[in-house]
C-alpha positions as CSV (number, residue, x, y, z in Angstrom):
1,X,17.5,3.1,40.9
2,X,18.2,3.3,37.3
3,X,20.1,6.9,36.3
4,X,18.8,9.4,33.9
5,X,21.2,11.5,32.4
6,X,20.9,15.2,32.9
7,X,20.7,16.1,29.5
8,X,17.1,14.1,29.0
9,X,15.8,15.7,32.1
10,X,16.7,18.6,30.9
11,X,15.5,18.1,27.3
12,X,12.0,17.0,29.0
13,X,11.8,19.7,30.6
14,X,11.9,22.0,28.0
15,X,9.3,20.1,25.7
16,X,6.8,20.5,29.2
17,X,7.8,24.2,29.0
18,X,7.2,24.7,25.1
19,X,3.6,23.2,25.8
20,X,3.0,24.9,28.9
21,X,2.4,24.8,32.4
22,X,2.3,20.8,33.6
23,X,-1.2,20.0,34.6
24,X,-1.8,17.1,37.3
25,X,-2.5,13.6,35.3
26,X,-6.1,13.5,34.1
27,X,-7.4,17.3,33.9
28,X,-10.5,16.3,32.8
29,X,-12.4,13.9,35.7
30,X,-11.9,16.3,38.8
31,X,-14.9,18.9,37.3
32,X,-16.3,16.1,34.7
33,X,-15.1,17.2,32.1
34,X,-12.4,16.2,28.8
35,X,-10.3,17.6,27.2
36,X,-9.5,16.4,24.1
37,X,-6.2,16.7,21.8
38,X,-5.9,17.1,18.1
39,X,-3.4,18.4,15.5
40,X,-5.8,20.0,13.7
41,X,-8.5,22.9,13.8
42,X,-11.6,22.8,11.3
43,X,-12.3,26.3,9.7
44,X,-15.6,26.1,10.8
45,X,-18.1,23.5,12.5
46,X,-22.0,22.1,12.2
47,X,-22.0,23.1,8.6
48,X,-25.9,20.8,7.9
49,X,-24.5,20.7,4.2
50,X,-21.0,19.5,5.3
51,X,-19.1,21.7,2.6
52,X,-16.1,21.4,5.2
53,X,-15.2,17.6,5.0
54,X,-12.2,17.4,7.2
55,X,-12.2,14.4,9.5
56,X,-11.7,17.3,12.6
57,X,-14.3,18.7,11.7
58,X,-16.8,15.7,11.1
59,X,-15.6,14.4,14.7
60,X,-16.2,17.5,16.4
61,X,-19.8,18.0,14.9
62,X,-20.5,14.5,16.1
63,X,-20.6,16.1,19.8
64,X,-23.2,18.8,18.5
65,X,-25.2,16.7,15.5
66,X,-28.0,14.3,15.8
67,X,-29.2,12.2,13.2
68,X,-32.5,10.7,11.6
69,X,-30.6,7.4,12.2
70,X,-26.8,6.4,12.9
71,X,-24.6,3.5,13.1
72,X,-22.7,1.6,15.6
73,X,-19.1,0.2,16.4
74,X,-20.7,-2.7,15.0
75,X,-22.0,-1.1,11.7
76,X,-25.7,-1.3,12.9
77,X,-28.3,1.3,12.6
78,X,-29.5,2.7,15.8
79,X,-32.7,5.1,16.2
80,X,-32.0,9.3,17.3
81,X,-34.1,11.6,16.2
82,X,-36.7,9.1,14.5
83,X,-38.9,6.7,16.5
84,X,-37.8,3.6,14.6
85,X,-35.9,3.2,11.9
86,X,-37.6,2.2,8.5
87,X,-37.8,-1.3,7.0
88,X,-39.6,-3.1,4.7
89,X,-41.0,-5.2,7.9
90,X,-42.0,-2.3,9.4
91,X,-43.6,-0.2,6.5
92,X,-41.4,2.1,6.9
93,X,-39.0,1.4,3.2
94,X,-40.5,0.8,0.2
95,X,-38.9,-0.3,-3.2
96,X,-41.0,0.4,-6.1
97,X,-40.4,-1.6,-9.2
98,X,-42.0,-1.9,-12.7
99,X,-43.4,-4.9,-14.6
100,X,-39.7,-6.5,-15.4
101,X,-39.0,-6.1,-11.5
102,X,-36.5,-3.7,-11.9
103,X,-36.6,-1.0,-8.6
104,X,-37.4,2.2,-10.0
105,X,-37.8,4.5,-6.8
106,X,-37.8,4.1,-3.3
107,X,-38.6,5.8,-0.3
108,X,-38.4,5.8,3.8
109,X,-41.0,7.0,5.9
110,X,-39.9,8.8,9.0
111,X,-41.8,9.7,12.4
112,X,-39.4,11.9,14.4
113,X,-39.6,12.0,18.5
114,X,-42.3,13.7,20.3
115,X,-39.1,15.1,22.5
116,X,-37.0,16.1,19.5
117,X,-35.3,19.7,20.1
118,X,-33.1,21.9,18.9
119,X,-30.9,23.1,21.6
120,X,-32.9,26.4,22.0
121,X,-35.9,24.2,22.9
122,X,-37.7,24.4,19.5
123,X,-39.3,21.7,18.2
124,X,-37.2,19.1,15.4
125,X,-40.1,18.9,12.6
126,X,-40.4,18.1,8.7
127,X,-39.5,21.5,8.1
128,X,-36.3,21.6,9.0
129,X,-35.4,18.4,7.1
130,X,-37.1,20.1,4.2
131,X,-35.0,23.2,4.8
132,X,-32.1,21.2,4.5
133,X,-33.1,19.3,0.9
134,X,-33.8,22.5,-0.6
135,X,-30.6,24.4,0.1
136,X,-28.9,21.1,-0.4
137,X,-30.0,20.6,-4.3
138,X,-29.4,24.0,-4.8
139,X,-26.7,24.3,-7.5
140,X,-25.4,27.9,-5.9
141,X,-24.7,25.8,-2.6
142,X,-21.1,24.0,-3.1
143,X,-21.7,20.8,-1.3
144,X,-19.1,18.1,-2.3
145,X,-21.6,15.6,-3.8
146,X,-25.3,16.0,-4.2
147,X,-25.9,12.3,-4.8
148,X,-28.1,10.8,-3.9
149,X,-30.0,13.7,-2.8
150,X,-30.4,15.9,-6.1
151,X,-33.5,14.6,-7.0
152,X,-35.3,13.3,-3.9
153,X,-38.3,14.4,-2.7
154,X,-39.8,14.9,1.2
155,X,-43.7,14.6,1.7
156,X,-44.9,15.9,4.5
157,X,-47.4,13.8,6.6
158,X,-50.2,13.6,8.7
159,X,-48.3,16.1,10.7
160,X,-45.2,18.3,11.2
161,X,-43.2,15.2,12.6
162,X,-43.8,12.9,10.0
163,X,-42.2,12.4,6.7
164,X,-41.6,10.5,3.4
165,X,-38.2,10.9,1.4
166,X,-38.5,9.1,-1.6
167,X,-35.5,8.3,-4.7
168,X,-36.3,8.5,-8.1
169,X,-34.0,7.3,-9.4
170,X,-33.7,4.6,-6.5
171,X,-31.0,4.9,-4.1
172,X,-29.2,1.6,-3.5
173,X,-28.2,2.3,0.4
174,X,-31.5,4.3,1.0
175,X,-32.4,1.8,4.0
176,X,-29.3,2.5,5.6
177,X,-28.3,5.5,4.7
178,X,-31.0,7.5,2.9
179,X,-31.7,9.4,5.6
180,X,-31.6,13.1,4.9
181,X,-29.7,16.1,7.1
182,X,-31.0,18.5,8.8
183,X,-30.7,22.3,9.5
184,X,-32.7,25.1,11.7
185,X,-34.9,26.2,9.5
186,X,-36.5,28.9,11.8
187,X,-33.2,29.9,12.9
188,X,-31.3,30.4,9.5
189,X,-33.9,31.6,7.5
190,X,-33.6,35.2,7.2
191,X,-30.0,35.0,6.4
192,X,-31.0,32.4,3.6
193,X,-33.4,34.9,2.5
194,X,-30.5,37.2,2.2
195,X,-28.2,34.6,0.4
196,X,-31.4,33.8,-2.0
197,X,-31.9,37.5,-3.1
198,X,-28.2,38.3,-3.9
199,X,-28.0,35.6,-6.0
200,X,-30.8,35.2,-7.5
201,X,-31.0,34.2,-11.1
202,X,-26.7,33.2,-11.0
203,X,-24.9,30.2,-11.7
204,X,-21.9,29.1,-10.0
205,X,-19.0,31.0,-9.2
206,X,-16.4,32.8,-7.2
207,X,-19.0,35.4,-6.2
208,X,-21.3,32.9,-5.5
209,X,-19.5,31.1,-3.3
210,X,-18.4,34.3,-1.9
211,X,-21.6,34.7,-0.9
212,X,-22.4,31.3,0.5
213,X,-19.7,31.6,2.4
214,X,-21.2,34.7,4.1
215,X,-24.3,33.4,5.2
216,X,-22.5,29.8,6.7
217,X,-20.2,32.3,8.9
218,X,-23.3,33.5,10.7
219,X,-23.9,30.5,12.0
220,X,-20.3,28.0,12.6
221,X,-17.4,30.2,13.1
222,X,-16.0,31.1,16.1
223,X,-17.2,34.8,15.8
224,X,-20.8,33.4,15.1
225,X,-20.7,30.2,16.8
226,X,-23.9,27.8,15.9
227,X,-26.9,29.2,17.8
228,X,-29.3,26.2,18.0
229,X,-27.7,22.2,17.6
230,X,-29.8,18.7,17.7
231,X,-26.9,16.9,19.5
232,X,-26.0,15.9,22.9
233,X,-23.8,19.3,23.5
234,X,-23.3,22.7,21.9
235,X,-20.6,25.4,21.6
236,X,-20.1,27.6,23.9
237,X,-16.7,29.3,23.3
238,X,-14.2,28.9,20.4
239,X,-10.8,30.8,20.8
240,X,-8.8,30.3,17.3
241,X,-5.4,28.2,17.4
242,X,-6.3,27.4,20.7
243,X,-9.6,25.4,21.5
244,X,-12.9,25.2,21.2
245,X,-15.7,24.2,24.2
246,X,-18.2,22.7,23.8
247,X,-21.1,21.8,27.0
248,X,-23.9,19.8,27.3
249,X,-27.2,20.0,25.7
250,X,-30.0,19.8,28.4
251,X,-32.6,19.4,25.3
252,X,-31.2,16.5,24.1
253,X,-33.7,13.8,24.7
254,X,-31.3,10.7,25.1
255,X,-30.0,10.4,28.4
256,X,-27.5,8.1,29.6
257,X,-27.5,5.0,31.9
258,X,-27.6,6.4,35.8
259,X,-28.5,10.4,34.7
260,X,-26.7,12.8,32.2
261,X,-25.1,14.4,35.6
262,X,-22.9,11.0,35.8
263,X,-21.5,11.9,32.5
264,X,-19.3,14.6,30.9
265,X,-20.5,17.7,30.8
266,X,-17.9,20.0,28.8
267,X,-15.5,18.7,26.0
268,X,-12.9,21.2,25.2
269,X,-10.7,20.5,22.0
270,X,-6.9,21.6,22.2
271,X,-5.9,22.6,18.7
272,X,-2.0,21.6,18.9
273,X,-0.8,21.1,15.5
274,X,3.0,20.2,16.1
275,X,2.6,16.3,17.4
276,X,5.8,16.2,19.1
277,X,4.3,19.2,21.2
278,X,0.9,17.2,21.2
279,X,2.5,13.6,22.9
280,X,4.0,15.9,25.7
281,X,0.3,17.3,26.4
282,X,-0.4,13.5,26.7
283,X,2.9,12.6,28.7
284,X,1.9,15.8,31.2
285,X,-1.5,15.2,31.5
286,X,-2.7,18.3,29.9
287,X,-4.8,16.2,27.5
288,X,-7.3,13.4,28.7
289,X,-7.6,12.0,25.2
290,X,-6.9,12.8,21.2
291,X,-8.7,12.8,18.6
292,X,-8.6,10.5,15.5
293,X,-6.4,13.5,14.0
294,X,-3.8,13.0,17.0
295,X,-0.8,11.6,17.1
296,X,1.1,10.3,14.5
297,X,2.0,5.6,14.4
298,X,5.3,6.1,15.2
299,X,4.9,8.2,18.8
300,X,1.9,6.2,19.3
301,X,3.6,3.6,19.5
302,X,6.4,4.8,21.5
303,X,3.9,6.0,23.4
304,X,2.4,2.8,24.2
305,X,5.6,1.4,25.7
306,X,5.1,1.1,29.7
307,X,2.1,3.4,30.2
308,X,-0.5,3.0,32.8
309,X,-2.3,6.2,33.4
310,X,-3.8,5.9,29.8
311,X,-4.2,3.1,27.0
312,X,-2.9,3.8,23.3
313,X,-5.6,2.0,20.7
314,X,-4.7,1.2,17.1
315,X,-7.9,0.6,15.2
316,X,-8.1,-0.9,12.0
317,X,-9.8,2.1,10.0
318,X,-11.4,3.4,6.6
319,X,-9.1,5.9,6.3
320,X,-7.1,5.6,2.6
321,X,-3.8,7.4,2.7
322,X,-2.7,8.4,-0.6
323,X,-0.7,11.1,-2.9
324,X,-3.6,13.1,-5.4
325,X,-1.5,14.1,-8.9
326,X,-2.6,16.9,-10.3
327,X,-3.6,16.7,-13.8
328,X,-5.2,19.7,-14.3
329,X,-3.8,23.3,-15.3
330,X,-0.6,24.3,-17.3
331,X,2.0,22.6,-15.1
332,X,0.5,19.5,-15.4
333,X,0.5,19.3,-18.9
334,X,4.2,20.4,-18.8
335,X,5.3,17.8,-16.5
336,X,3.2,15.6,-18.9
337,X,1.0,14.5,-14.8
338,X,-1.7,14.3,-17.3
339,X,-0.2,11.1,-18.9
340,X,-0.9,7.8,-17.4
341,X,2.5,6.6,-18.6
342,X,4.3,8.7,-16.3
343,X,1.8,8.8,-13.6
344,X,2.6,4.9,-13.4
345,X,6.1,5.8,-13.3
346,X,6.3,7.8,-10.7
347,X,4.2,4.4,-8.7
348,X,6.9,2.4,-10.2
349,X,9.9,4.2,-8.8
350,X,8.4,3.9,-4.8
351,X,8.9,0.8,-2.4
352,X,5.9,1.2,-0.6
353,X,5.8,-2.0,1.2
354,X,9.4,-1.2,2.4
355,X,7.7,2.3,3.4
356,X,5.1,1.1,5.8
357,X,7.7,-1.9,7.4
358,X,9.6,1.0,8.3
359,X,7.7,3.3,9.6
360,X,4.4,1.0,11.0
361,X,6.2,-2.4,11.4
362,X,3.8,-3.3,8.7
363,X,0.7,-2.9,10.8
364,X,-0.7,-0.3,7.8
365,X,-1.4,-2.6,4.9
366,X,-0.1,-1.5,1.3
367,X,-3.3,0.3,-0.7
368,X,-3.6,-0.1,-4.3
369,X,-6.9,1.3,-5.0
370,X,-8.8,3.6,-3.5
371,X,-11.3,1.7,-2.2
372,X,-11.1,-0.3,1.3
373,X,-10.7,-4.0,1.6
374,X,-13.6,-3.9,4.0
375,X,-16.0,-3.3,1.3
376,X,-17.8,-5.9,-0.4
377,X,-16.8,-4.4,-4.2
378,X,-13.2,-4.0,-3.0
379,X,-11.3,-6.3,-6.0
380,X,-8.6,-8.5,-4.5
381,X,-6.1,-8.7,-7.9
382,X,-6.5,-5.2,-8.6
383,X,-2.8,-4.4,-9.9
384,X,-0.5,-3.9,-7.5
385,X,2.6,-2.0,-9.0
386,X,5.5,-3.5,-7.3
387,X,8.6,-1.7,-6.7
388,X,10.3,-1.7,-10.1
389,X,12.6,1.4,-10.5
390,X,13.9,0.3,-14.5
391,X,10.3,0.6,-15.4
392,X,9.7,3.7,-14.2
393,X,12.6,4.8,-16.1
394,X,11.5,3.1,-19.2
395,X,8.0,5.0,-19.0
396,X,9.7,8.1,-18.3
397,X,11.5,8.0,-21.5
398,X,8.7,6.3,-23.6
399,X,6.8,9.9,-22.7
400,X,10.3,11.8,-23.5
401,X,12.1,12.5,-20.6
402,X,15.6,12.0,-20.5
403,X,18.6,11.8,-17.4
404,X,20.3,15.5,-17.7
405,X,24.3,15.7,-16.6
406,X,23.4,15.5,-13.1
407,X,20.9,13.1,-13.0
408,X,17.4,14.7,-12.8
409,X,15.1,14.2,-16.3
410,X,14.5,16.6,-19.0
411,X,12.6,17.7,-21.7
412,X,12.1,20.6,-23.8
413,X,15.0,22.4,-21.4
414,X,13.1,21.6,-18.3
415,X,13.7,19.9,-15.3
416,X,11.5,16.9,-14.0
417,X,10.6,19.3,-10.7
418,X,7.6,18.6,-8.8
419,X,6.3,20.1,-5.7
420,X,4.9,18.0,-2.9
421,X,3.0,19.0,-0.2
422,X,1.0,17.5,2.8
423,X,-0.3,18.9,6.4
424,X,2.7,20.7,8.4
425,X,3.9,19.5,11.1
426,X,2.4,16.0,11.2
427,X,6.0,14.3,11.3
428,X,5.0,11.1,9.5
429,X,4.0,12.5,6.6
430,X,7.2,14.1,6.3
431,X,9.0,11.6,7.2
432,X,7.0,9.7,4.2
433,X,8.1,12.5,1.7
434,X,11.7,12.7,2.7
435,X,11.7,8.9,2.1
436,X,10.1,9.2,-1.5
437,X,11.5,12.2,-2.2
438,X,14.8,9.7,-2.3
439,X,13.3,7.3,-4.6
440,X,12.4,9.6,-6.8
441,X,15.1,11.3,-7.0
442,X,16.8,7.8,-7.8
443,X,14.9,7.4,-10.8
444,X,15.5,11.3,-11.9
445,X,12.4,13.0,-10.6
446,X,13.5,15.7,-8.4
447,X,11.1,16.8,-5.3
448,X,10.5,19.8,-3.9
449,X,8.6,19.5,-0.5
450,X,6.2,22.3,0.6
451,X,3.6,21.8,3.4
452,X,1.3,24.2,4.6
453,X,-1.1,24.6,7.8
454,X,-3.8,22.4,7.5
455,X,-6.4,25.5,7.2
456,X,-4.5,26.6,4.1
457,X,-3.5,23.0,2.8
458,X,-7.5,22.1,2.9
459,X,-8.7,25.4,2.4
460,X,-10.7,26.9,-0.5
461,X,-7.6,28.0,-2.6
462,X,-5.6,25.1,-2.8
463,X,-6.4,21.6,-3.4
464,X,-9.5,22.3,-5.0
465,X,-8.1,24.7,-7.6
466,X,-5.4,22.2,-8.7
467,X,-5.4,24.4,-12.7
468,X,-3.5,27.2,-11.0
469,X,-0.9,24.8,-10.6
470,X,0.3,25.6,-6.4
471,X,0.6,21.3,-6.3
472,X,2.0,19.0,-7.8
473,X,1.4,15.9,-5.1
474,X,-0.6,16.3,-2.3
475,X,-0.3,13.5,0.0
476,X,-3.2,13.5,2.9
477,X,-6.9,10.9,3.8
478,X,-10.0,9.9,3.2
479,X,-12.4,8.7,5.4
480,X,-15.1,6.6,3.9
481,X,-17.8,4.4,5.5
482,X,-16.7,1.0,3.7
483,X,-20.3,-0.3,3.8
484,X,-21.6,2.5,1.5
485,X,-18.8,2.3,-1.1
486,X,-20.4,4.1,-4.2
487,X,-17.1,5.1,-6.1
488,X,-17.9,8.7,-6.3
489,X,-14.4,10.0,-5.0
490,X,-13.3,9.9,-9.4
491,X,-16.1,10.4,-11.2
492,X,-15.6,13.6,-13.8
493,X,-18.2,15.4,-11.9
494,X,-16.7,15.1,-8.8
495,X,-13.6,17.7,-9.9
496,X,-13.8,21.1,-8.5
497,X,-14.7,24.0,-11.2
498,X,-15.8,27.4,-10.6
499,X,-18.7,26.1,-12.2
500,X,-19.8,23.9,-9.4
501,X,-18.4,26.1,-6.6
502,X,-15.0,24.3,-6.3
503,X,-17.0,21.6,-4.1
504,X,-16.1,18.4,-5.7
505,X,-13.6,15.8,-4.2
506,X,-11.8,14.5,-7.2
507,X,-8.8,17.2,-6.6
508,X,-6.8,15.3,-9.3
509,X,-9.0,16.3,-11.7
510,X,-8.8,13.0,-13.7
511,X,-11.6,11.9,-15.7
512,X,-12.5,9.0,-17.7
513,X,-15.7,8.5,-19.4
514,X,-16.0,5.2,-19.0
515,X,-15.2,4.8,-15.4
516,X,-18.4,7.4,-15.2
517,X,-20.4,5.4,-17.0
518,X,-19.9,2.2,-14.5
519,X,-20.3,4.2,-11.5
520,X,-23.5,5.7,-13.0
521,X,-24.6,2.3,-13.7
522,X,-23.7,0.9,-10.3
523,X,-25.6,3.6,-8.6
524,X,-29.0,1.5,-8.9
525,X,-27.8,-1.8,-9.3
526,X,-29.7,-3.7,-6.8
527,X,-28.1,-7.2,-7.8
528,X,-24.7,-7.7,-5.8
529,X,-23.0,-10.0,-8.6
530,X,-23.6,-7.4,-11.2
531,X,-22.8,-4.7,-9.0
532,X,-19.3,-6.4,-8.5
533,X,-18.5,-6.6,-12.0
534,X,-18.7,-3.0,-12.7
535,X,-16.4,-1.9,-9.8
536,X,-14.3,-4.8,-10.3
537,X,-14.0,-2.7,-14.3
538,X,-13.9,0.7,-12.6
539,X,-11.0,-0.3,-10.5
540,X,-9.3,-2.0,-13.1
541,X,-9.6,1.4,-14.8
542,X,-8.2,3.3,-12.6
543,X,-5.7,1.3,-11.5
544,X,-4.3,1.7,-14.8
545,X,-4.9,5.6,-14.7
546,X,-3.6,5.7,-11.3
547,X,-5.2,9.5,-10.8
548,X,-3.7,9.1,-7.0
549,X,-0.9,7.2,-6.0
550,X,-2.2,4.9,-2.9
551,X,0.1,4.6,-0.3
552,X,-1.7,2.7,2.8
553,X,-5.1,1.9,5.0
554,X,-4.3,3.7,8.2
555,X,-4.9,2.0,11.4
556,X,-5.6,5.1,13.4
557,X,-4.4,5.4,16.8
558,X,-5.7,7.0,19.5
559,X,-5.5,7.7,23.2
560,X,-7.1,8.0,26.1
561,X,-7.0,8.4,29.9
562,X,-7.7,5.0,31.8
563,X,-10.9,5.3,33.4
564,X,-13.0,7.1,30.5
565,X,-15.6,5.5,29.3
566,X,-17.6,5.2,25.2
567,X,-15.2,7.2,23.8
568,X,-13.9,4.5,21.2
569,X,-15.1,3.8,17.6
570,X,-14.8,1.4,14.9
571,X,-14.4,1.5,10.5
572,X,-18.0,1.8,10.8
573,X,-18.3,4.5,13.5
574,X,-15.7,6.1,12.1
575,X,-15.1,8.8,15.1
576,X,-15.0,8.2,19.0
577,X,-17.4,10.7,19.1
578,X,-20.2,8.8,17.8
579,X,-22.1,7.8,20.8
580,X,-21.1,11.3,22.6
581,X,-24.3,11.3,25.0
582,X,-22.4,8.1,27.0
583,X,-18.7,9.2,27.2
584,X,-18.3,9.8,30.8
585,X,-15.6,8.9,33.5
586,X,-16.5,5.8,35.8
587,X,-14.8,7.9,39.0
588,X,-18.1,10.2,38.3
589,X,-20.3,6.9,37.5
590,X,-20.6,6.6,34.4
591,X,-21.2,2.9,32.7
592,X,-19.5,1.2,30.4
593,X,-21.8,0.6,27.5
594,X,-19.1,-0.4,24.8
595,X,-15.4,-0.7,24.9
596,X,-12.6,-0.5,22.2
597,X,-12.2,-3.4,20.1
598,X,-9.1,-3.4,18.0
């Protein structure tokens, strides 16, 4: 028998104690159940107007949200709430064009199911899609991105489950992904009423949003938990910094091969935000799978070693892993972030290549734009800034910043001192700033690192008001569906302002005109060589900008008990919880319908 030292027993046994009691292997299947691990907890959940875009959040709505239309593992769209999906075969899509054949609108007809309820047993109609629309093109509501729905327009139909959604100006992706949210209109709208009235009349603005953010508590936090949900299971309990429950939906009118009663019927999320603490849940069977937001490559991997109670997965994502620099406010203009020059020197000065050998084996491929290789308009020779440490130096001093006595740059009688931040706790990340923080310091740039809980780190007063100048370099992901790559994430409207709520994504708060004025052109392009050619230009553009520096694609990994079934996803799927009305445990009969491909 091979020994174990006394000390790792003992060390083990601490870690087991730090995360609590030891559960038997696999809590989940003995009451059909899962229970699900993930490093992070969303502020709130089943926001219809997703002004919350964490990837926690969008994976735990995917339990409780049902969809006009979807897409599979496979990048296919599949039929939820509507009867079919619409097609210019069908009738269903229709592209309108004028006398030089150019497409000037389109639209999508939609017949929703005859069985199509809200949790509560309400009827899904027209109305509540319409609901949605109108709160979404409010400009007092800070969604992220209105596009492409700020000027589209729903006509009701024959009757309440029937209706047309049609683009003008056309929307290029409006067969595939044109389909429009939804919210319970009957359900939320006297507190909308209430919103409406205060506001009335105002633009924009911290008291706005204030307000907003008043009425969206009523219905997804966990002292007002969502009251009525179209998807295959609903909240029922949600105890902060611990987990959240969620059960199934009887009213959800997709069931499952063999009977919903052969499937799961509770998920519970575990919010563990320290990952070491997270692999022991795994290692003690406290956990029965994690989320995309899990575990970190590195204990993934070492987690994968000589397993057989449950199967690591690393899946090739769309998830871009990168470093925003913000340009905006007084400290940016002080450290001269608002100057390409310097922005490419600080891409210069790191080895990222080296980085992701060390830390992934090379399994995450090097980024160098934001956009992913998967999609079509992804541009091969964008440049690729290879390690070069004299040049960053030479572009520091071309924008007049000089080595002090000890080393670190200066200028005016100040230090070259940013501050870096990223999600605590998530050990990779930090173990990717100590290791820039040492090649930049190489070049002169000294590095202050300061993370934050991931509620603060994405919350409303940080990232998205870069001007009061709390960051410097923020390094965290975005998740993008590659097949609907519109190169929004930089556009100048994108940057959060108290005029727009603070809801854009651009946190950098870069802008160029003319990248705007090729993404605004590529937006209803219908022709796939000239479409190419302007994000070929617009990436070329920022590539030279270089607003964020791009570190890598992640391959996310993920875990899971042997023996559960449907709970896997794809770059197109984006979340395991995509098909949530099949995950189920074959010990309780549940079938196989689709299994991880990696």
């Amino acid at each position: 028998m091979k020994e174990v030292s006394l000390k790792k027993i003992l060390t083990l046994s601490a870690l087991l104690l730090a995360a609590g009691a030891v559960a038997p292997a696999h809590a989940g299947p003995a009451n059909n159940s899962l229970i699900v691990g993930t490093s992070q907890e969303p502020p709130n959940i089943y926001d219809p107007w997703i002004t919350n875009n964490l990837a926690i959040t969008t994976e735990i709505n995917n339990w409780m949200r049902a969809d006009l239309t979807a897409i599979d593992n496979d990048g296919k769209l599949y039929a939820d709430i509507a009867t079919t999906i619409p097609s210019i075969a069908n009738g269903g899509y229709k592209l309108i064009k004028d006398a030089k054949g150019k497409v000037t609108s389109n639209s999508l007809t939609y017949t929703i199911r005859p069985d199509a309820k809200w949790s509560d047993g309400s009827q899904i109609t027209s109305a509540d899609f319409e609901f949605w629309l109108m709160v979404e093109q409010d400009d007092r509501v800070p969604v992220p991105d209105r596009y492409p729905f700020e000027n589209a327009k729903i006509t009701r139909g024959a009757n309440a489950k029937t209706f047309t959604i049609t683009f003008n100006p056309p929307y290029l992706f409006a067969d595939q992904a044109g389909a429009p949210g939804l919210a319970p209109a009957a359900a939320m709208k006297t507190a909308w009423n209430a919103f409406n009235t205060a506001t009335k009349g105002q633009k924009p603005s911290d008291a706005v949003n204030e307000q907003w953010k008043r009425f969206l508590a009523q219905f997804t936090t966990s002292n007002n938990l969502p009251k009525v949900v179209s998807g295959p299971f609903k909240p029922t309990a949600w105890r902060p910094g611990n987990s959240l429950t969620l059960s199934r939906n009887t009213n959800y009118w997709r069931k499952p091969e063999g009977g919903a009663d052969k499937y799961v019927q509770s998920v519970v999320y575990r919010f563990i935000p320290n990952t070491n603490t997270l692999k022991v849940n795994v290692l003690s069977g406290q956990v029965d799978a994690l989320a995309t937001v899990g575990l970190t490559f590195d204990q993934a991997i070492d987690l994968q070693r000589g397993q057989r109670k449950f199967t690591t997965y690393f899946v090739p994502g769309a998830v871009w892993e990168h470093i925003d620099i913000n340009t905006r406010g007084q400290r940016a203009k002080d450290y001269d972030l608002d100057d390409a020059r310097v922005r490419q020197a600080l891409i210069y000065a790191i080895d990222r290549p080296a980085l992701t050998k060390a830390l992934f084996s090379g399994k995450q491929p090097v980024s160098n734009v934001f956009i992913n290789p998967l999609a079509t308009v992804y541009k091969k020779d964008v440049e690729e800034y290879k390690f070069d440490p004299a040049k960053a130096k030479a572009l520091f001093a071309a924008a007049g910043w000089k080595p002090g006595s000890d080393g670190i740059l200066q200028k005016g009688g100040k230090k070259f001192s940013l501050n870096f931040g990223t999600t605590a706790g998530n050990s990779v990340r930090e173990r990717v700033q100590q290791i820039l923080q040492a090649q930049w310091k190489a070049v002169g740039v000294q590095v202050n690192i300061q993370n934050y809980p991931s509620s603060v780190f994405f919350g409303a007063d940080f990232l998205s008001k870069g001007e009061s100048g709390k960051w410097d370099l923020a390094m965290y992901a975005w998740t993008a569906n590659p097949i609907f790559e519109e190169g929004n994430l930089f556009k100048s409207e994108g940057v959060p302002t108290e005029a727009n709520g603070y809801s854009g994504q651009n946190n950098s708060g870069w802008k160029n005109a003319d990248y705007d004025k090729l993404q605004l052109q590529a937006r209803t392009d219908f022709a796939p060589a000239s479409r190419n050619k302007l994000f070929d230009q617009m990436q070329t553009i920022w590539a030279k900008e270089v607003p964020s520096l791009p570190l890598y694609y992640r391959v996310n990994p993920y875990i899971q008990a042997n023996g559960l079934v449907n709970y896997n996803f794809s770059a197109y799927s984006l979340y395991p919880s995509w098909d949530a009305f099949r995950v189920g445990w074959k010990t309780k009969g549940a079938t196989e319908v689709h299994a991880q491909k990696e």
